[in-house]
C-alpha positions as CSV (number, residue, x, y, z in Angstrom):
1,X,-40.5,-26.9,-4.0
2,X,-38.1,-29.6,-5.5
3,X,-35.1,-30.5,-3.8
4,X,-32.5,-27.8,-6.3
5,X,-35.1,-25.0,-4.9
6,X,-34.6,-25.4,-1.2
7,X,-31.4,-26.0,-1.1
8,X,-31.0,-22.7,-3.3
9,X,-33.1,-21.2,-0.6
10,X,-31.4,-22.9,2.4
11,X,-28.0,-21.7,0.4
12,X,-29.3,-17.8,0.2
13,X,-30.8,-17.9,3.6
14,X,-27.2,-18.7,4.7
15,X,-25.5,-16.3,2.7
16,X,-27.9,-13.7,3.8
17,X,-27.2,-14.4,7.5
18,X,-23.6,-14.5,7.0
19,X,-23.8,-10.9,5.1
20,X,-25.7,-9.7,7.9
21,X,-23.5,-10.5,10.5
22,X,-20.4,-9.6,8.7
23,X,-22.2,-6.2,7.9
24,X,-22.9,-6.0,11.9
25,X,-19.3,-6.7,12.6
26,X,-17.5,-3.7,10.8
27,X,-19.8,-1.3,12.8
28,X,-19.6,-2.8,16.0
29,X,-15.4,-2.4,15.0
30,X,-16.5,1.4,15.7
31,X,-15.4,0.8,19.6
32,X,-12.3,-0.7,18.4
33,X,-10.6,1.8,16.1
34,X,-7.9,4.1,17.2
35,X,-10.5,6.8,16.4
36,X,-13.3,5.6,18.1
37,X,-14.9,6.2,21.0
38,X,-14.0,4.2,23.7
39,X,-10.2,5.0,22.8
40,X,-11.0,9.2,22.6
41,X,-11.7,8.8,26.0
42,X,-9.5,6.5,27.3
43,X,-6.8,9.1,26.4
44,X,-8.9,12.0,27.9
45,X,-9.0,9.8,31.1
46,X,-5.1,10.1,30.9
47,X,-5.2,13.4,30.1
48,X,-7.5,15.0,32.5
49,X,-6.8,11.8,35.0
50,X,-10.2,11.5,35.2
51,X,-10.7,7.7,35.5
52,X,-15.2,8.2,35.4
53,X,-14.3,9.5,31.4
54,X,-13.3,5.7,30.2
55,X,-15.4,4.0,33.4
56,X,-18.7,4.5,31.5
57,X,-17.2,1.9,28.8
58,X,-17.3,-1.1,30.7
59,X,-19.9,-2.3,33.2
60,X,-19.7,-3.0,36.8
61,X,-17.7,-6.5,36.3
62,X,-14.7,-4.9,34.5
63,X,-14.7,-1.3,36.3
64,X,-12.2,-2.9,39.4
65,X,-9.6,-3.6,36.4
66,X,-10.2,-1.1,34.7
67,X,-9.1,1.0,37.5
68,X,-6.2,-0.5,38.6
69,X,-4.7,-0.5,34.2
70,X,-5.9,3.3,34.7
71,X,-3.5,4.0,37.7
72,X,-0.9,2.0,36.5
73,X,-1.2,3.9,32.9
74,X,-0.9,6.9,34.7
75,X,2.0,6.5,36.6
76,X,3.8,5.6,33.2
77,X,2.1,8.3,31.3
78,X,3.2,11.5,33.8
79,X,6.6,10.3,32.9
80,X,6.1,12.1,29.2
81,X,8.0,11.3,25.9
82,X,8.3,7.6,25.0
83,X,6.6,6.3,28.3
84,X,3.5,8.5,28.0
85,X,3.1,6.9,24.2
86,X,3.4,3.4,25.5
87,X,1.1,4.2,28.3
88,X,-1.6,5.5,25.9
89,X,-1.5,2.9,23.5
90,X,-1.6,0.0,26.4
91,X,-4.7,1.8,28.6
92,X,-6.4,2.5,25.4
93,X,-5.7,-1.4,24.4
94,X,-7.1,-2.3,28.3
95,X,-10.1,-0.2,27.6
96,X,-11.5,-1.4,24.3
97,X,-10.6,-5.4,25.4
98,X,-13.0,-4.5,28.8
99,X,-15.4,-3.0,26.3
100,X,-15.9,-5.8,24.1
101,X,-16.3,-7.9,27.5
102,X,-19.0,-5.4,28.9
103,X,-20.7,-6.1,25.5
104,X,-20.0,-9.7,25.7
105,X,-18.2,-9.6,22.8
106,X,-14.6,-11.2,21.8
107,X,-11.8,-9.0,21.7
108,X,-9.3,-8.8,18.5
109,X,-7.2,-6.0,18.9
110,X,-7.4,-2.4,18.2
111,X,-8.6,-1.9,14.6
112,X,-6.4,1.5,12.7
113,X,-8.4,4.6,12.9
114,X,-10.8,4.7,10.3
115,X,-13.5,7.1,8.8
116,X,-17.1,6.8,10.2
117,X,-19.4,4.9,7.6
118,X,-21.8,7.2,6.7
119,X,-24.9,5.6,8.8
120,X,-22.9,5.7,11.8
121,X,-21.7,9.4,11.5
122,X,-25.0,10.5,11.1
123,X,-26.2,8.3,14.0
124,X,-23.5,10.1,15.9
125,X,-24.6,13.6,14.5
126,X,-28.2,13.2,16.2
127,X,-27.4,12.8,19.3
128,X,-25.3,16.4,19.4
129,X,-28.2,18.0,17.0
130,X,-31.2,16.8,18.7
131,X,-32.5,16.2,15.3
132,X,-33.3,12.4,14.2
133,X,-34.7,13.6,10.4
134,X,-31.7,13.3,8.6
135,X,-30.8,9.7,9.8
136,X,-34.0,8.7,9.1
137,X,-34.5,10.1,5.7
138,X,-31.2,8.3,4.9
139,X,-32.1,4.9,6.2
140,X,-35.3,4.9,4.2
141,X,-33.4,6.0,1.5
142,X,-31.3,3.1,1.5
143,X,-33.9,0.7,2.4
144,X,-36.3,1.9,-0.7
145,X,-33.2,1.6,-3.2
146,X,-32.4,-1.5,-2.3
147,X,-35.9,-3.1,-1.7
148,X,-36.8,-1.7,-5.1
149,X,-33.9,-3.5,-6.3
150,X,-34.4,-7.0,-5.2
151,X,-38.0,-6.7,-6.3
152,X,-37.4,-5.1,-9.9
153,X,-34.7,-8.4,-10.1
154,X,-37.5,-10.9,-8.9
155,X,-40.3,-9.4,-10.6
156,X,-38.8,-8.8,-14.1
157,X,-37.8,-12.3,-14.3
158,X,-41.3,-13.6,-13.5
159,X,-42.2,-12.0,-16.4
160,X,-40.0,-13.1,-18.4
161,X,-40.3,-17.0,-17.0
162,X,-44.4,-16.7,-17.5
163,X,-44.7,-20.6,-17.6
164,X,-41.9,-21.0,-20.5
165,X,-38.3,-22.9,-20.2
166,X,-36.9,-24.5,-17.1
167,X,-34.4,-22.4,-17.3
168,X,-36.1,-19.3,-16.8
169,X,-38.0,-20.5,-14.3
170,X,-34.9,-21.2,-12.0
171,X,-33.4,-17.8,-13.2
172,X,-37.7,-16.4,-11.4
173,X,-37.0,-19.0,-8.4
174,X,-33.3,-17.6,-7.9
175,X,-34.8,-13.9,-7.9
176,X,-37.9,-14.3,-6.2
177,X,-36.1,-16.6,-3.2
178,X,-33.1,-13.5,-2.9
179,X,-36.0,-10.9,-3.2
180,X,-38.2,-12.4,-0.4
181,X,-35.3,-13.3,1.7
182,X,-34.2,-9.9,1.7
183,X,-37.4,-8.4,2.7
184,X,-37.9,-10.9,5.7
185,X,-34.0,-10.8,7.1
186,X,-34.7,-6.4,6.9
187,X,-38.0,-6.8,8.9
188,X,-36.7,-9.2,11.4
189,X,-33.4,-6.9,11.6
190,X,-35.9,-3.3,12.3
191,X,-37.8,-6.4,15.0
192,X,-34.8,-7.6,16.7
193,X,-33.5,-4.2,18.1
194,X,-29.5,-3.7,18.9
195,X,-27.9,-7.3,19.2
196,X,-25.5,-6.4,22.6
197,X,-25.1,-3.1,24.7
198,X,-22.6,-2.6,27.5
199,X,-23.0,-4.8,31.1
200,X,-26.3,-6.5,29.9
């Protein structure tokens, strides 16, 4: 490879990586939306003043501060109207922050609520179906479109390049580096398994 070809490489190695862990970072945001998890039962915690509802969200490390936001929420939140809001929004705050630090993860506020992306609400749908099909059959739905994608892109231009101009041939090396890169960063994404869970 000369020089201009690894650095392209190097340069779309790098840009796949970021892309990846960008991508990573909006669904791990789940936990931190007003409509997530973590928050839905923070406020059923409140509600029922059940504190074992939002104690499942943080590991053993953050469970003794977690308790004592939860019974200081609560005293706030009995009082109703303006003090209950405040309370909500605070223990619901407290909750996702002790999240992120179960998960080892930094904390940057609580994200607006927003819809479920559609990998994540099907995710979610297994687990109260019992049935796995659907998710799958959407995952190598997505995987197949865009693996045939990156290889139409890399394999067209081959063709086309076939030992003529320069120029071609960086427009094959651009395509074929993007399309291989693609396929490794997917296989060692299915490899590497969930990057953080909660206490580990």
């Amino acid at each position: 490879m000369t020089i201009l070809n690894v650095r392209k490489f190097v340069l779309a190695g790098i840009l796949t990586v970021m892309f990846s862990i960008l991508a990573a970072g909006a669904a791990w945001a789940h936990c931190d939306a007003e409509n997530g998890p973590v928050a839905e039962d923070a406020r059923k915690a409140l509600k029922t003043d059940d504190f074992s509802k939002v104690a499942i969200w943080v590991g053993e490390d953050q469970n003794a501060e977690l308790k004592k936001l939860f019974n200081d929420a609560l005293k706030v939140y009995k009082m109703g109207g303006e003090a209950k809001e405040l309370a909500e929004n605070y223990f619901i705050e407290s909750s996702i922050r002790l999240h992120r630090a179960a998960e080892g993860m930094s904390f940057t506020g609580v994200k607006p609520a927003q819809p479920l992306p559609e990998d994540i609400k099907l995710a979610e749908k297994t687990l109260k179906t019992g049935n796995i099909k659907p998710l799958v059959e959407f995952l190598n739905s997505e995987i197949e479109a865009e693996t045939k994608k990156w290889f139409k892109k890399a394999y067209d231009s081959k063709k086309e390049y076939d030992g003529g101009s320069v120029a071609k041939g960086r427009e094959w090396v651009d395509a074929y580096v993007k399309y291989v890169i693609y396929v490794h960063n997917l296989y060692k994404t299915i490899k590497a398994g969930p990057p953080h869970g909660v206490g580990e």
